[in-house]
C-alpha positions as CSV (number, residue, x, y, z in Angstrom):
1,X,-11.0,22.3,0.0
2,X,-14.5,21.4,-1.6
3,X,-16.4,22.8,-4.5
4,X,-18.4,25.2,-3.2
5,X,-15.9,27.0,-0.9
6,X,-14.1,27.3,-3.9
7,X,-16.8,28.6,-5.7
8,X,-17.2,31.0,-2.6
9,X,-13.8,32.6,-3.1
10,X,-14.4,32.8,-6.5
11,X,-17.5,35.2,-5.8
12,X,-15.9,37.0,-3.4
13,X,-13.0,37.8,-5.8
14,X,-15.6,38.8,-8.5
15,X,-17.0,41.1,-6.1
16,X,-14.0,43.3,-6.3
17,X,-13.5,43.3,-9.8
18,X,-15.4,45.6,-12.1
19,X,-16.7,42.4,-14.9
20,X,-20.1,42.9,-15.8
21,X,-23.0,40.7,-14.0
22,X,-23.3,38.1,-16.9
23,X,-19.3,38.5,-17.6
24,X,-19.5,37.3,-13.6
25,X,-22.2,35.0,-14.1
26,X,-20.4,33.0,-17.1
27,X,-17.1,33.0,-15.0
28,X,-18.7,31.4,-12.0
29,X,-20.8,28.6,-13.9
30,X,-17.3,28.0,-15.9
31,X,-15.6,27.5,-12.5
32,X,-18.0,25.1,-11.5
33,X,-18.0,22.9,-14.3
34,X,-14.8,22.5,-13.9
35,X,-14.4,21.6,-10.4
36,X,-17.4,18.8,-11.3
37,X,-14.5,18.1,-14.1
38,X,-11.8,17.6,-12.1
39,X,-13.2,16.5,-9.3
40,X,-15.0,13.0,-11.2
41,X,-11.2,12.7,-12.9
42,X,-10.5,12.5,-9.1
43,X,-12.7,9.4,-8.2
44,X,-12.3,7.8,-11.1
45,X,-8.6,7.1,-10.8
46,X,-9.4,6.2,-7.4
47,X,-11.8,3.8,-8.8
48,X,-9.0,2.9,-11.2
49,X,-6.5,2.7,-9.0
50,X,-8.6,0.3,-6.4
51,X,-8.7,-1.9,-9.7
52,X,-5.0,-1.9,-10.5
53,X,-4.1,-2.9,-6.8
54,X,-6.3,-5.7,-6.5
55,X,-5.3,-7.3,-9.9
56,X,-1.6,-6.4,-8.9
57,X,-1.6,-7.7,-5.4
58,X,-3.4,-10.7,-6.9
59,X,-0.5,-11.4,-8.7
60,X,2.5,-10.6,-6.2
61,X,1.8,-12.1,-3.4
62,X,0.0,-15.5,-3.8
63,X,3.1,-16.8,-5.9
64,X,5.3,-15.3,-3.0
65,X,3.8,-17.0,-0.1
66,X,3.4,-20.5,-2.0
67,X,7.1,-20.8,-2.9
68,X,7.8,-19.6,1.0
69,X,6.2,-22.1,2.3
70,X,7.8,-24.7,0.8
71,X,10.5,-24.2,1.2
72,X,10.4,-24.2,4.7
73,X,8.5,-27.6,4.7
74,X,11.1,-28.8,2.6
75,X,14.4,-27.4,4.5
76,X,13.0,-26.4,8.1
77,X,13.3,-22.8,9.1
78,X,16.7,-22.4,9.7
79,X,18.3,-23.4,6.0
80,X,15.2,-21.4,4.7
81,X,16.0,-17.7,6.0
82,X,18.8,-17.4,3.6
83,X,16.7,-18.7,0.5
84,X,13.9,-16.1,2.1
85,X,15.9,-13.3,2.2
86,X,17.4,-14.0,-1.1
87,X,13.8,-14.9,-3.1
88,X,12.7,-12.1,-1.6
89,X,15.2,-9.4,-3.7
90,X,14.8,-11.6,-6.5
91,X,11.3,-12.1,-6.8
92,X,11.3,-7.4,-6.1
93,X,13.4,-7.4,-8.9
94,X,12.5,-9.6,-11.2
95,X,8.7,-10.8,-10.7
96,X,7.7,-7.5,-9.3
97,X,9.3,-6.0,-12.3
98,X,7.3,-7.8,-14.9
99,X,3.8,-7.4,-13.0
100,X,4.8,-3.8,-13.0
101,X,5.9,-3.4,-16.6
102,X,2.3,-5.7,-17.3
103,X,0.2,-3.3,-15.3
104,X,1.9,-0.2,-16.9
105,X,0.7,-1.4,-21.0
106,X,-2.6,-2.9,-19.7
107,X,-3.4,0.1,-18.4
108,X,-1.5,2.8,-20.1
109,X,-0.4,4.5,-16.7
110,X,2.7,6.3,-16.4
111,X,4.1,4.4,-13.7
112,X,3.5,1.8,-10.7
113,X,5.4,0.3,-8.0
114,X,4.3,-2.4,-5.8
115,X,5.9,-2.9,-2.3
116,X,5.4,-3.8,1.1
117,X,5.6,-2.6,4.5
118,X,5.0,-2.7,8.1
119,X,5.2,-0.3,11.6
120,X,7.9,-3.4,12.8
121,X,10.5,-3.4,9.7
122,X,12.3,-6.5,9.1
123,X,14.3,-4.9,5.7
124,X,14.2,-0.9,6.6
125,X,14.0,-0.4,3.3
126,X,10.2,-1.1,3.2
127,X,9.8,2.5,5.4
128,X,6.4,3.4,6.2
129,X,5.4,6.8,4.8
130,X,3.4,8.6,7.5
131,X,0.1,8.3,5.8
132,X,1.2,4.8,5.5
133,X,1.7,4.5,8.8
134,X,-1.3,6.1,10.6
135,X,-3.6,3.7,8.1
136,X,-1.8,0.6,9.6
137,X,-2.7,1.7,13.6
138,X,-5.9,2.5,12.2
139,X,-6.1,-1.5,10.8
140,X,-4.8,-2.5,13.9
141,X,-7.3,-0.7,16.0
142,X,-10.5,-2.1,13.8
143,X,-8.4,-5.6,14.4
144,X,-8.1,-5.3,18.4
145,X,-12.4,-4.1,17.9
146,X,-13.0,-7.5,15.8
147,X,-13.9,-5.4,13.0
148,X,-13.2,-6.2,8.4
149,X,-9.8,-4.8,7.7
150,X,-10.4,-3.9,4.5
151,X,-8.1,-2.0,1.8
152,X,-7.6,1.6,1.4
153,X,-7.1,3.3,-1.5
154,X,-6.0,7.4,-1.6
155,X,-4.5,9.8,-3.1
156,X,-1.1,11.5,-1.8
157,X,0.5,14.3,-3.2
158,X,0.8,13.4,-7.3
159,X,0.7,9.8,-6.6
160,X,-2.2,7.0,-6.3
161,X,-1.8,4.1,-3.7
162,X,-3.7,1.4,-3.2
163,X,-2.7,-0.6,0.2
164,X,-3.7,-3.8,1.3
165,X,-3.5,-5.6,5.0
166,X,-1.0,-8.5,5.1
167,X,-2.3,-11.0,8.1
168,X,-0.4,-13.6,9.9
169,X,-2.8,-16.2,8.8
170,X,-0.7,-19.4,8.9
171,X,1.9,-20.7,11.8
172,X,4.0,-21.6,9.8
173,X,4.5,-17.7,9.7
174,X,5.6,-17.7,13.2
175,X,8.5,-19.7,12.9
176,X,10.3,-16.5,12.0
177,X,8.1,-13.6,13.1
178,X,6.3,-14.9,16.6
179,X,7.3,-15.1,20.1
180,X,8.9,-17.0,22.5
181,X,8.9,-20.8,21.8
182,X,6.7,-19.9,18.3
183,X,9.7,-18.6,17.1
184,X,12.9,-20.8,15.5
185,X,15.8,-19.9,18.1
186,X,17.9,-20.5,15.2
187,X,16.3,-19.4,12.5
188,X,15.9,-16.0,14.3
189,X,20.1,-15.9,14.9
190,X,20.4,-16.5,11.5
191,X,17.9,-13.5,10.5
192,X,19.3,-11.4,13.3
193,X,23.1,-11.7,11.4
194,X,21.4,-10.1,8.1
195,X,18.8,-7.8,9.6
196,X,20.7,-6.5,12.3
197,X,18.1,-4.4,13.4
198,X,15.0,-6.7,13.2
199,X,11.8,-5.4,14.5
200,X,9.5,-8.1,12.7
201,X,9.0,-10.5,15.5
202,X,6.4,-11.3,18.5
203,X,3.2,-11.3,16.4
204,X,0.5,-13.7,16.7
205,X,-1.7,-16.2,15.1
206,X,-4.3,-13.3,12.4
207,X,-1.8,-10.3,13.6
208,X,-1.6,-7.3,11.2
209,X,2.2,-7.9,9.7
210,X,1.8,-4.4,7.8
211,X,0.7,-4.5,4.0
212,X,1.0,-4.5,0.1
213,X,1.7,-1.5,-1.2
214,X,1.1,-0.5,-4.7
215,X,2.1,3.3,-6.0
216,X,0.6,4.9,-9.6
217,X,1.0,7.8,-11.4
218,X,-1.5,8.4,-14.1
């Protein structure tokens, strides 16, 4: 609801009421002050909070990728899916961990929590919220119209989010997440056995794979 509708019903309220004209007056100026108030605390956190993700992403998911990668040069990507799967928890629990606890005394923010997911889950604990999920059709759409996917940042309910695209950008990726012969017949049987219900497959070369996700409460 915007400012001045509120403002509006504010009026309209008054009307009924029997304060005198400058009691009225005084109420309505306070009222609008401190929308302006609250509204600014608004944007800034969103300001804030675009900052926070970027430096946070930054941080996750370079490191991530690198160690990934070769790994799979190094061990092909069959003896790699178990080491993925496994770095993977780790590097939630541990690296994600000390980014978080970092971002939380840099800051002084009450809490953050950085993520990841996707509308095809490999891990179905990375569950899409539904806001989540409309933004990643709407980055797919700008993708299939050749358009910048760019990050979003938002506020939902009493939390703060900051979400940024993840893009298959190497095919190296494809090994375990493409199509037909892009995609390790082994590798994938191996993947299948721990992700029984595997959804993560047949994208292609600059495909959305879904996004980081970073969470604050201020």
């Amino acid at each position: 609801m915007s400012q001045n509708v509120n403002i509006i019903i504010v009026m309209r309220i008054l009307e009924k009421t029997n304060v005198s004209k400058k009691a009225k007056i005084i109420i309505i100026i306070f009222f609008a002050m401190a929308s302006t108030l609250f509204c600014g605390s608004d944007e800034e956190k969103i300001n804030l909070t675009e900052e926070i993700s970027k430096k946070a992403t930054k941080m996750y998911a370079p490191p991530m990728v690198k160690t990934l990668f070769a790994k799979v040069k190094e061990a092909g990507y069959k003896d790699s899916v178990q080491f993925c799967s496994e770095y993977a928890l780790e590097h939630t629990a541990q690296s994600i961990a000390q980014i978080e606890e970092n971002m939380k005394k840099e800051y002084k923010i009450s809490s953050i929590k950085i993520g990841r997911t996707s509308l095809k889950l490999r891990n179905p604990q990375n569950m899409a919220t539904e806001k989540q999920k409309e933004i990643l059709k709407e980055w797919e759409i700008a993708q299939k119209n050749k358009q910048e996917l760019k990050p979003v940042y938002f506020k939902e309910g009493d939390f703060y989010f900051g979400m940024a695209p993840i893009v298959i950008n190497s095919p190296v990726c494809l090994g375990c997440h493409g199509g037909g012969e892009a995609r390790d017949k082994e590798a994938y049987e191996k993947i299948k056995s721990i992700y029984s219900d595997d959804k993560a497959v047949d994208y292609n070369l600059n495909d959305i794979r879904g996004a980081i996700v970073v969470k604050i409460a201020y």
